[in-house]
Biopython code that builds the backbone (N, CA, C, O; Angstrom):
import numpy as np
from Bio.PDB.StructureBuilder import StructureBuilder

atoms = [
    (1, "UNK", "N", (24.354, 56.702, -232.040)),
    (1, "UNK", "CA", (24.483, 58.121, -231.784)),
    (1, "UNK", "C", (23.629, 58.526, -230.573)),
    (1, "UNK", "O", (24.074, 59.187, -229.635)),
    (2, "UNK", "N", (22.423, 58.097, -230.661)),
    (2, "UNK", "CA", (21.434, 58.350, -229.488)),
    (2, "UNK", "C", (22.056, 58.096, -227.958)),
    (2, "UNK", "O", (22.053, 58.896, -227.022)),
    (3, "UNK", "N", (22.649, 56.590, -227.994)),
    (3, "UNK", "CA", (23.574, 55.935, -227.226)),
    (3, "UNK", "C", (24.659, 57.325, -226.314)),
    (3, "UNK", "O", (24.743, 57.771, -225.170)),
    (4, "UNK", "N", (25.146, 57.506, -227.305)),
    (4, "UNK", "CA", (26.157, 58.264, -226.720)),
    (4, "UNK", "C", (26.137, 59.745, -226.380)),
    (4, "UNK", "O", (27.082, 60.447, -226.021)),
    (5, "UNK", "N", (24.335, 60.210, -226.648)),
    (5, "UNK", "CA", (23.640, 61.282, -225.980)),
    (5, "UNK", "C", (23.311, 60.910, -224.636)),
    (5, "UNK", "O", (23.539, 61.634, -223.668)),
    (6, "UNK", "N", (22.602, 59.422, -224.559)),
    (6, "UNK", "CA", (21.980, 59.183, -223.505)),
    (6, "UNK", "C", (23.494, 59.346, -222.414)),
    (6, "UNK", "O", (23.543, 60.183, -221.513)),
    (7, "UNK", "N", (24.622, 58.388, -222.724)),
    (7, "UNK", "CA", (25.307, 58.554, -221.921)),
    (7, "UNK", "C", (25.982, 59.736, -221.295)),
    (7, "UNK", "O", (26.081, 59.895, -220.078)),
    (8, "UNK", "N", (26.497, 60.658, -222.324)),
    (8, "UNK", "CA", (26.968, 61.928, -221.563)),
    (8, "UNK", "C", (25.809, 62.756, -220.763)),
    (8, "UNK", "O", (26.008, 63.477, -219.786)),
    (9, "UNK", "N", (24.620, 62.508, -221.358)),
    (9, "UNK", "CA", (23.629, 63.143, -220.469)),
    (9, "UNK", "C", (23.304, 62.908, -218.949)),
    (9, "UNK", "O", (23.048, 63.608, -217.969)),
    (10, "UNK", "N", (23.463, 61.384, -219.283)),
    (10, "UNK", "CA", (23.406, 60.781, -217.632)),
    (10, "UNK", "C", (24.302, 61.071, -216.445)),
    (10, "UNK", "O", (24.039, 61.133, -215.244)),
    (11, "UNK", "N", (25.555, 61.248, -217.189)),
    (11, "UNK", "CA", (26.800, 61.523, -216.414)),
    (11, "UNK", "C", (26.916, 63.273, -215.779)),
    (11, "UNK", "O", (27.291, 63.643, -214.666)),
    (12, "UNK", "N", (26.468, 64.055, -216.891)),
    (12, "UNK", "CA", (25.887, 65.279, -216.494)),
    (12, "UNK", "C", (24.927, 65.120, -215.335)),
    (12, "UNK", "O", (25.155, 65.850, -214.370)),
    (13, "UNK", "N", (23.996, 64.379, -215.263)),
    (13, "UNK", "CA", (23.322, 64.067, -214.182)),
    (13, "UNK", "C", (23.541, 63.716, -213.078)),
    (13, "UNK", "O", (22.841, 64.121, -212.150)),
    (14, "UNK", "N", (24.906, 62.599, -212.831)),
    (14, "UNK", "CA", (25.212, 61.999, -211.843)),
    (14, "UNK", "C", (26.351, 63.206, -211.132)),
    (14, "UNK", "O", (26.395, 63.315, -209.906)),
    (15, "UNK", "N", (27.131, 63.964, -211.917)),
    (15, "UNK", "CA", (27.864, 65.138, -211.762)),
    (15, "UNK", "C", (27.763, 65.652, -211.008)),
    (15, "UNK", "O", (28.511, 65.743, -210.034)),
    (16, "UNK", "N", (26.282, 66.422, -211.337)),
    (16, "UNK", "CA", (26.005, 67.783, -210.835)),
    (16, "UNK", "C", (24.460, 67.193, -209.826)),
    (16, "UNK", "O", (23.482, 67.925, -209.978)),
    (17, "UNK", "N", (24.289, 66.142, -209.009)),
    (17, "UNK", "CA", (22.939, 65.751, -208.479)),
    (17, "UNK", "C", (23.059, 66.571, -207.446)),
    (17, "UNK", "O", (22.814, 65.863, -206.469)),
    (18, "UNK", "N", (23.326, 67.811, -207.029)),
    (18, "UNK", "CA", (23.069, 69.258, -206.331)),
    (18, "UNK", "C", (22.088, 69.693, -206.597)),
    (18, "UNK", "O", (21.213, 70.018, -205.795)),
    (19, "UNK", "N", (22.023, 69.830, -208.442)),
    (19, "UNK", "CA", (21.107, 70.553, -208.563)),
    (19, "UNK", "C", (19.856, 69.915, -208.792)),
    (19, "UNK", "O", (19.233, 70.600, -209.603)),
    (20, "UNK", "N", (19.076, 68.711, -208.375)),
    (20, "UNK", "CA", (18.250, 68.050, -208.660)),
    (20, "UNK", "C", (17.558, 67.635, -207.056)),
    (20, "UNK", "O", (18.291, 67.478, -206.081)),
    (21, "UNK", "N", (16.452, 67.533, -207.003)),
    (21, "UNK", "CA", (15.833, 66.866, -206.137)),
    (21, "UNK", "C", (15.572, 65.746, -206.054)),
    (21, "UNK", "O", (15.377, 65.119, -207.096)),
    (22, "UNK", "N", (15.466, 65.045, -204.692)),
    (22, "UNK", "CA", (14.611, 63.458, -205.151)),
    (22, "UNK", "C", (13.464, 63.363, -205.009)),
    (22, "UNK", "O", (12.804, 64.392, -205.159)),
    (23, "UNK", "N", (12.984, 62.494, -204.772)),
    (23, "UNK", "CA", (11.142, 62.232, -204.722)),
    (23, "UNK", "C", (11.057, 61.825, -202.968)),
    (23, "UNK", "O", (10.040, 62.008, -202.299)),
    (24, "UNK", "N", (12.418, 61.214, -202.397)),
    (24, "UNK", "CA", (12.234, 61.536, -200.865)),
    (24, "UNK", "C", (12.457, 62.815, -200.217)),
    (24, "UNK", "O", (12.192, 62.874, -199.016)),
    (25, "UNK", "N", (13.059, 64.227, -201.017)),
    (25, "UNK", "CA", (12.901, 65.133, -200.545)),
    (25, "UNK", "C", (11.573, 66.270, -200.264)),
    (25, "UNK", "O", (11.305, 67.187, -199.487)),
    (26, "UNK", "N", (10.961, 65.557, -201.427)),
    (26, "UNK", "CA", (9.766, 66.612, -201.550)),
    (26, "UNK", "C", (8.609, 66.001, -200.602)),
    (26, "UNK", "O", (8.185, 66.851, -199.819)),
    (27, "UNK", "N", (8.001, 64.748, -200.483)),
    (27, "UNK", "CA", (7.282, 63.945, -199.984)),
    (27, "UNK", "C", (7.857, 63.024, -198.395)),
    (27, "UNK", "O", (8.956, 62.472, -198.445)),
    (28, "UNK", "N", (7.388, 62.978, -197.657)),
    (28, "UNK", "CA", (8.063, 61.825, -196.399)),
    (28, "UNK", "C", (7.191, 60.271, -196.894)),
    (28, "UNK", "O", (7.542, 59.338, -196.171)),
    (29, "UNK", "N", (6.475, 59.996, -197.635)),
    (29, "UNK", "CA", (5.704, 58.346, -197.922)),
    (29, "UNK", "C", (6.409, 58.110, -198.545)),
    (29, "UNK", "O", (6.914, 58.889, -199.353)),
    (30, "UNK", "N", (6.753, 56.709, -198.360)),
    (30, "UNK", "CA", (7.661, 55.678, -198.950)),
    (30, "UNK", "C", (7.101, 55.124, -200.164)),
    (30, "UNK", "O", (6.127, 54.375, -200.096)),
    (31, "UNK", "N", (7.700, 55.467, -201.405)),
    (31, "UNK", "CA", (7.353, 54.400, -202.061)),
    (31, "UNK", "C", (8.122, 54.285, -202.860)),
    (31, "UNK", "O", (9.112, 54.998, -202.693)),
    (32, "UNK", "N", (8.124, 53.432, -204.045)),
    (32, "UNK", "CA", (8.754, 52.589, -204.942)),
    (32, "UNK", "C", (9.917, 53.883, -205.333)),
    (32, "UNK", "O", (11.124, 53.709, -205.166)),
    (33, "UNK", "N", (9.460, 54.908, -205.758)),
    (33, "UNK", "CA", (10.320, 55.658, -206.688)),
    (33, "UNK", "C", (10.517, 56.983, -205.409)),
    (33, "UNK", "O", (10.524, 58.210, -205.513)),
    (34, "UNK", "N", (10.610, 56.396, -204.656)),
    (34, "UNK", "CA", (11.595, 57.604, -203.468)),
    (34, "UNK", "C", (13.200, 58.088, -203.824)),
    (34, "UNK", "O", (13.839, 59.120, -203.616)),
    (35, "UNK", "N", (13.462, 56.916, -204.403)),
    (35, "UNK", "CA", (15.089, 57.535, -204.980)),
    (35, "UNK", "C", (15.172, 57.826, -205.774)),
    (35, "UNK", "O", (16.375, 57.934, -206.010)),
    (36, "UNK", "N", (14.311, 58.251, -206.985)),
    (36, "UNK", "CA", (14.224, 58.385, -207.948)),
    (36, "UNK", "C", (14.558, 60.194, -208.320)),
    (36, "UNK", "O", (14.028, 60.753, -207.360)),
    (37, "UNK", "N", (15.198, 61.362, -209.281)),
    (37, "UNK", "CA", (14.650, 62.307, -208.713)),
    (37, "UNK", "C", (13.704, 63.166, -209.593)),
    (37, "UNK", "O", (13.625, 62.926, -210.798)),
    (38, "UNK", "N", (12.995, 64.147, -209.026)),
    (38, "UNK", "CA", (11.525, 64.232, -208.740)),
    (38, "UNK", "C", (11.966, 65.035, -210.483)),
    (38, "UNK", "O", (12.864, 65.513, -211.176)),
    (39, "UNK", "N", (10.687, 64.724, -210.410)),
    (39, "UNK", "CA", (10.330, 65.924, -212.561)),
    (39, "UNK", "C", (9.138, 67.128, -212.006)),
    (39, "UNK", "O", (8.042, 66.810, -211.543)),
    (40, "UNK", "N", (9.609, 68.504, -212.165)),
    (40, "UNK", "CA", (8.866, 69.160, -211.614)),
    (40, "UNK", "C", (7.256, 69.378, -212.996)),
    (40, "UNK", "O", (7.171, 69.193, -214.210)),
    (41, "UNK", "N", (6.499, 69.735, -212.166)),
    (41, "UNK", "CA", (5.190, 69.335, -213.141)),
    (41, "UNK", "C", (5.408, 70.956, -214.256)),
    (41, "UNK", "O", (5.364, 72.086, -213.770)),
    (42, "UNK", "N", (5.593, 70.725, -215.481)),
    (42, "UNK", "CA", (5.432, 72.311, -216.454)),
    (42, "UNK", "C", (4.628, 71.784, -217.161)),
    (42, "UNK", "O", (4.160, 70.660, -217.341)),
    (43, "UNK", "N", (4.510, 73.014, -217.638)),
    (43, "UNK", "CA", (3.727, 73.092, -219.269)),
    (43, "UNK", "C", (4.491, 73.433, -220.414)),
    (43, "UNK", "O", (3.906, 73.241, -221.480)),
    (44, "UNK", "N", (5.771, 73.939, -220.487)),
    (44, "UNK", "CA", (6.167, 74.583, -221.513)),
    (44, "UNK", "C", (6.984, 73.246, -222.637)),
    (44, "UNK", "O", (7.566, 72.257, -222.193)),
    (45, "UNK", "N", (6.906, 73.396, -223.301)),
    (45, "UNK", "CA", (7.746, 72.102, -224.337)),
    (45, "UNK", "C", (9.224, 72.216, -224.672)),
    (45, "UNK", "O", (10.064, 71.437, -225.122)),
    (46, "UNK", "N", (9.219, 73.218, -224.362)),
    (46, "UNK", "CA", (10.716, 74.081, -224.445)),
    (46, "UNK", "C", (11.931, 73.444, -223.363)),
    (46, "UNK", "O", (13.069, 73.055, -223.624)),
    (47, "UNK", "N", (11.346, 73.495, -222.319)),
    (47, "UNK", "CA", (11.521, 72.911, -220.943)),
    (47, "UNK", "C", (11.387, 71.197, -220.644)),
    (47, "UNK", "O", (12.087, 70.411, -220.005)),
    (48, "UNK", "N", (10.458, 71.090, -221.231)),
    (48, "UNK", "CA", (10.333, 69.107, -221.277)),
    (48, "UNK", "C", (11.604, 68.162, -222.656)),
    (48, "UNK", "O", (12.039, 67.034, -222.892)),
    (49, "UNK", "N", (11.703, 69.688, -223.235)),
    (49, "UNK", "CA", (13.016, 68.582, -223.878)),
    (49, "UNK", "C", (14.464, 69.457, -223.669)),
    (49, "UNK", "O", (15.395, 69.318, -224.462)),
    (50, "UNK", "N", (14.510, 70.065, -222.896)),
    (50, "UNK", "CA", (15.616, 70.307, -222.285)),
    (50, "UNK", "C", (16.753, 69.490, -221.228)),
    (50, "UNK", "O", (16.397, 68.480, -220.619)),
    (51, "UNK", "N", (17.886, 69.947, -221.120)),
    (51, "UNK", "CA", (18.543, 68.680, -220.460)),
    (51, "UNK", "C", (18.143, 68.465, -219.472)),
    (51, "UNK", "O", (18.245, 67.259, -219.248)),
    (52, "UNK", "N", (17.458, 69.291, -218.232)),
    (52, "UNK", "CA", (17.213, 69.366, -216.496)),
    (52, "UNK", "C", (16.207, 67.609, -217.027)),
    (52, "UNK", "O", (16.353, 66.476, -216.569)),
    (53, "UNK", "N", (15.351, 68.073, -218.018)),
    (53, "UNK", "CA", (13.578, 67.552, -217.727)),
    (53, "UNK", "C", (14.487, 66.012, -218.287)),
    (53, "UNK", "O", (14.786, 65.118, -217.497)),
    (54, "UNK", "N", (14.686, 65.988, -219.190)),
    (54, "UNK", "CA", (15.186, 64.557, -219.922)),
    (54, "UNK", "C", (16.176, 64.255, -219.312)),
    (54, "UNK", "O", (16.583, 63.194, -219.787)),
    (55, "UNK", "N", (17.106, 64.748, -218.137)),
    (55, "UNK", "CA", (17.818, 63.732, -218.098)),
    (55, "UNK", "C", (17.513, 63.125, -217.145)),
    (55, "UNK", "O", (17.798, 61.933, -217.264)),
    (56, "UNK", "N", (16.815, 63.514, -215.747)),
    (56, "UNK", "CA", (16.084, 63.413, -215.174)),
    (56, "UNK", "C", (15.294, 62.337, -215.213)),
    (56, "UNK", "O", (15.090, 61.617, -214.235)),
    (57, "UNK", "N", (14.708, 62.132, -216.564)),
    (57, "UNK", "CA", (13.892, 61.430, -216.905)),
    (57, "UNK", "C", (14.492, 60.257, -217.545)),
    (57, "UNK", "O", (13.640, 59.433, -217.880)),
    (58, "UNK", "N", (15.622, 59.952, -217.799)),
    (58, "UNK", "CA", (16.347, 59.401, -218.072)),
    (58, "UNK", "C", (17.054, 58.407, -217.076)),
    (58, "UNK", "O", (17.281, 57.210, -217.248)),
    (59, "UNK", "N", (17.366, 59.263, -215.905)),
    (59, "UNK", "CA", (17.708, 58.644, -214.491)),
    (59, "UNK", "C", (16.839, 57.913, -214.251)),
    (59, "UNK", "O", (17.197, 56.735, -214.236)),
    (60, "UNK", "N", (15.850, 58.084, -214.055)),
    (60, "UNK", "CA", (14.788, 57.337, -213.641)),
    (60, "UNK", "C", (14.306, 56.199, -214.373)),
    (60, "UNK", "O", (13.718, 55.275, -213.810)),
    (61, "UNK", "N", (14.511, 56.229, -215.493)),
    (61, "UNK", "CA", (14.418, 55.137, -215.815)),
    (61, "UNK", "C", (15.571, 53.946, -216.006)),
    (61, "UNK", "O", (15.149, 52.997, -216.666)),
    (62, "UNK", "N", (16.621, 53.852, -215.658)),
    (62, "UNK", "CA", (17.703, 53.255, -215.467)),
    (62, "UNK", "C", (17.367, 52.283, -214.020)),
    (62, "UNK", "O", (16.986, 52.698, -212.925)),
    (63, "UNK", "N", (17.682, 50.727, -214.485)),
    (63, "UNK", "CA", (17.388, 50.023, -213.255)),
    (63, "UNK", "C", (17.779, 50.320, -211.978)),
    (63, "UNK", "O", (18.495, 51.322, -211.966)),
    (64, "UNK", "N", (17.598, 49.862, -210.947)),
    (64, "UNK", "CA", (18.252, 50.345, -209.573)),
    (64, "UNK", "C", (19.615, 50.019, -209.174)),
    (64, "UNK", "O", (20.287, 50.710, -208.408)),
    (65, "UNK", "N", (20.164, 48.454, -209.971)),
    (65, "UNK", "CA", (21.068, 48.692, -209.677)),
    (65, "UNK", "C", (23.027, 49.472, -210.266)),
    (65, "UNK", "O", (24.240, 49.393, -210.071)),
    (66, "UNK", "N", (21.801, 50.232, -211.144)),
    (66, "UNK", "CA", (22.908, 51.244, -211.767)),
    (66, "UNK", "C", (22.758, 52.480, -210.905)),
    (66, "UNK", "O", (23.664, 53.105, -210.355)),
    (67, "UNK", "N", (21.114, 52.788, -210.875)),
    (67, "UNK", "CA", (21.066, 53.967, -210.194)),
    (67, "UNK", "C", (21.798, 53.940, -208.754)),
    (67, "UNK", "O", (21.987, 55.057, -208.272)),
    (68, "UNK", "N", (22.241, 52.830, -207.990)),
    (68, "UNK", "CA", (22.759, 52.893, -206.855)),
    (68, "UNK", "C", (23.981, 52.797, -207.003)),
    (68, "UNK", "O", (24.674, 52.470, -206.039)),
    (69, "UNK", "N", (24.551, 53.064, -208.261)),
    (69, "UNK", "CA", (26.000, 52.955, -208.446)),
    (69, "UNK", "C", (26.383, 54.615, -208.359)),
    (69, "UNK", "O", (27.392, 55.052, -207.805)),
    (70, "UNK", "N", (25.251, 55.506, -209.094)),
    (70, "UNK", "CA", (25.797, 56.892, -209.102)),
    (70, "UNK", "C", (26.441, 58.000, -207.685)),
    (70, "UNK", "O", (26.501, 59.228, -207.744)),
    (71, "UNK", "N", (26.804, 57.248, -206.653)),
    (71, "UNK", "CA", (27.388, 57.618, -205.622)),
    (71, "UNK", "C", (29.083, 57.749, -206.283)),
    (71, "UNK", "O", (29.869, 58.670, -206.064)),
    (72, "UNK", "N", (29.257, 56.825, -206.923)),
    (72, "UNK", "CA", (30.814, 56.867, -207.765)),
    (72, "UNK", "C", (30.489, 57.155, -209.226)),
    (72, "UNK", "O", (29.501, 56.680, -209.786)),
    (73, "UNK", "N", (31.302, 57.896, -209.765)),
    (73, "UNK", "CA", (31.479, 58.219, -210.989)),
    (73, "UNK", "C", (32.218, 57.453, -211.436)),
    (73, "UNK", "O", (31.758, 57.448, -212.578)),
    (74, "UNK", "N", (33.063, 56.736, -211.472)),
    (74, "UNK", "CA", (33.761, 55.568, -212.384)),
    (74, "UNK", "C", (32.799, 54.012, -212.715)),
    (74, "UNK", "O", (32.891, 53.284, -213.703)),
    (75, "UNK", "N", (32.169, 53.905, -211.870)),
    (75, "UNK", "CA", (31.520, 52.464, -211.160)),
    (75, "UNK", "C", (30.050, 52.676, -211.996)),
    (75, "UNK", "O", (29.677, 51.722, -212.679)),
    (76, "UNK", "N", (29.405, 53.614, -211.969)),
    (76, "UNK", "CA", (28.443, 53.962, -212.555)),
    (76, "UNK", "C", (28.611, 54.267, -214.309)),
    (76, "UNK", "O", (27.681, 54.022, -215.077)),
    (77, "UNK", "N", (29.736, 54.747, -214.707)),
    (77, "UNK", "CA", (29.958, 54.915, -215.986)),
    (77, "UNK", "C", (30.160, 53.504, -216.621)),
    (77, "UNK", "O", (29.613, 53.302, -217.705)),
    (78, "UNK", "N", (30.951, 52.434, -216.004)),
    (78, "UNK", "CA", (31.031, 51.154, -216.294)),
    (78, "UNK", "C", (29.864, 50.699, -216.640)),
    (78, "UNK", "O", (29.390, 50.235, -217.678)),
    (79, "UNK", "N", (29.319, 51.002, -215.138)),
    (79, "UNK", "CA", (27.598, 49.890, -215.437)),
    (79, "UNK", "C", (26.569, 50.410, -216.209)),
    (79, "UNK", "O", (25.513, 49.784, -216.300)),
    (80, "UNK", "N", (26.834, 52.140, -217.137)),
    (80, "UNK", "CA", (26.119, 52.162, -217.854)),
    (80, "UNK", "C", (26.588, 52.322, -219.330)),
    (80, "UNK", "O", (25.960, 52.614, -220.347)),
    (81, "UNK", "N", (27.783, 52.059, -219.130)),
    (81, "UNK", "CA", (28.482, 51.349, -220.780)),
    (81, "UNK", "C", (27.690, 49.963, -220.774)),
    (81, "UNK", "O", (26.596, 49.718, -221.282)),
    (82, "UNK", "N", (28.489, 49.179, -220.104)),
    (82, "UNK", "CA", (27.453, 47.690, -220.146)),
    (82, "UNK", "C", (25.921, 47.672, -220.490)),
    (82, "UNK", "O", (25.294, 46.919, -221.235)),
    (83, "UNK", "N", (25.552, 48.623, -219.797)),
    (83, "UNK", "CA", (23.743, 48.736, -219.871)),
    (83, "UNK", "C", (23.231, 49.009, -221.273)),
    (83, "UNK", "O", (22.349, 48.462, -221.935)),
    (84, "UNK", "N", (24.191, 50.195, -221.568)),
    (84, "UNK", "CA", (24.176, 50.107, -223.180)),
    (84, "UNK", "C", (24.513, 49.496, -224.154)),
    (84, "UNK", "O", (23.923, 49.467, -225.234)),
    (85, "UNK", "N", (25.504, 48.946, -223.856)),
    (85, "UNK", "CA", (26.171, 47.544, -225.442)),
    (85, "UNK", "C", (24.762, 46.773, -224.868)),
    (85, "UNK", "O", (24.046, 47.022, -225.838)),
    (86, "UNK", "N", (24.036, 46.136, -224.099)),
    (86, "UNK", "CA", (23.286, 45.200, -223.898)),
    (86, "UNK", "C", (21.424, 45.673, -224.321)),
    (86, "UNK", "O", (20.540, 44.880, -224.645)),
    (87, "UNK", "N", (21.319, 46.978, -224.190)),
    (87, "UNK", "CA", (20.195, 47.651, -224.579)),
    (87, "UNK", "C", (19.997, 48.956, -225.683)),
    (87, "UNK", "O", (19.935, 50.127, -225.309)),
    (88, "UNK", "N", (19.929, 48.603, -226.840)),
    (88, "UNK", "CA", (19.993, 49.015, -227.543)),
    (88, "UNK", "C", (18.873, 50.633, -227.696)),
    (88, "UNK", "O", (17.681, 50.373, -227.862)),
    (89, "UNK", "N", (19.171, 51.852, -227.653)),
    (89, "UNK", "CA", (17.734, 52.452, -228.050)),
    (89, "UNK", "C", (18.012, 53.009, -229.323)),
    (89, "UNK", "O", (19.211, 53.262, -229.442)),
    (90, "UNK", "N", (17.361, 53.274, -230.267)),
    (90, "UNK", "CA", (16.724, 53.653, -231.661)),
    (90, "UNK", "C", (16.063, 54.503, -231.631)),
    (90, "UNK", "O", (16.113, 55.350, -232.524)),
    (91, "UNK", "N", (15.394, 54.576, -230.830)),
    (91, "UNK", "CA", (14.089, 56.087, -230.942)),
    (91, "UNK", "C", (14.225, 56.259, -229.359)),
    (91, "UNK", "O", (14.885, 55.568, -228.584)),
    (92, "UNK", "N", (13.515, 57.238, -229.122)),
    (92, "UNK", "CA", (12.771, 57.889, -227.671)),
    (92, "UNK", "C", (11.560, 57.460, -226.991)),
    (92, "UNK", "O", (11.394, 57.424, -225.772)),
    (93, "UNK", "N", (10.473, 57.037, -228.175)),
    (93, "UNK", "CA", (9.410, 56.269, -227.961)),
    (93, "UNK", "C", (9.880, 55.171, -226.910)),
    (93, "UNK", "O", (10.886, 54.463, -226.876)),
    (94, "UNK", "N", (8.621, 55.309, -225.938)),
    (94, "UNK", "CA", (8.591, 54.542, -225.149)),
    (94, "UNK", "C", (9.527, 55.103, -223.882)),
    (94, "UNK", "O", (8.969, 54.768, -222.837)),
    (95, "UNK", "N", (10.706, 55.810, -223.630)),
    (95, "UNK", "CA", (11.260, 56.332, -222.598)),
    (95, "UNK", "C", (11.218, 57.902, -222.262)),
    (95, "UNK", "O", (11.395, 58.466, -221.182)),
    (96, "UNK", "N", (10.920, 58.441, -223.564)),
    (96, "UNK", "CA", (10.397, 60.173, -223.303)),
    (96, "UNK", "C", (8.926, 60.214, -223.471)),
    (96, "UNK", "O", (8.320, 61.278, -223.345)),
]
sb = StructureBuilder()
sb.init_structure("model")
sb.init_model(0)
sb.init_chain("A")
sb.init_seg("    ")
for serial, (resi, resn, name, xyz) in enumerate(atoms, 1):
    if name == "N":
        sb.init_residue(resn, " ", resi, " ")
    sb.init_atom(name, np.array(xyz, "f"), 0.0, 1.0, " ", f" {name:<3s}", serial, name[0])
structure = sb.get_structure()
């Protein structure tokens, strides 16, 4: 069930990446997680488990070479069906 949150969530993500920033937009230094996109810093809890903050957070943690698939929406949905029959999650621990 979790599975098939994570996935429509992601796809919401890859959708609509208008409304999201990356971590090379906000910063010009190169580093590891430049493509990654950016989690703005809150406080509210309301907001950290909402879809913007988690899915976000979700993207980011997906290897690179899925994340470089989300330029296509078909190609990317593949490679994260696969990603999922092969990685199972159960809880949130450990990725939220």
């Amino acid at each position: 069930m979790l599975q098939y949150i994570f996935f429509f969530l992601l796809l919401f993500i890859v959708n609509n990446k208008a409304l999201f920033q990356i971590n090379s937009e906000i910063h010009s230094i190169n580093t590891r997680h430049n493509s990654d996109f950016h989690r703005p810093l809150v406080n509210l809890t309301t907001y950290k488990n909402g879809t913007y903050y988690i899915g976000t957070k979700l993207f980011n943690y997906l290897p690179t070479h899925i994340k470089d698939l989300s330029h296509n929406v078909n190609q990317f949905r593949l490679a994260l069906k696969d990603f999922f029959h092969f990685h199972s999650f159960y809880t949130l621990r450990g990725i939220l």
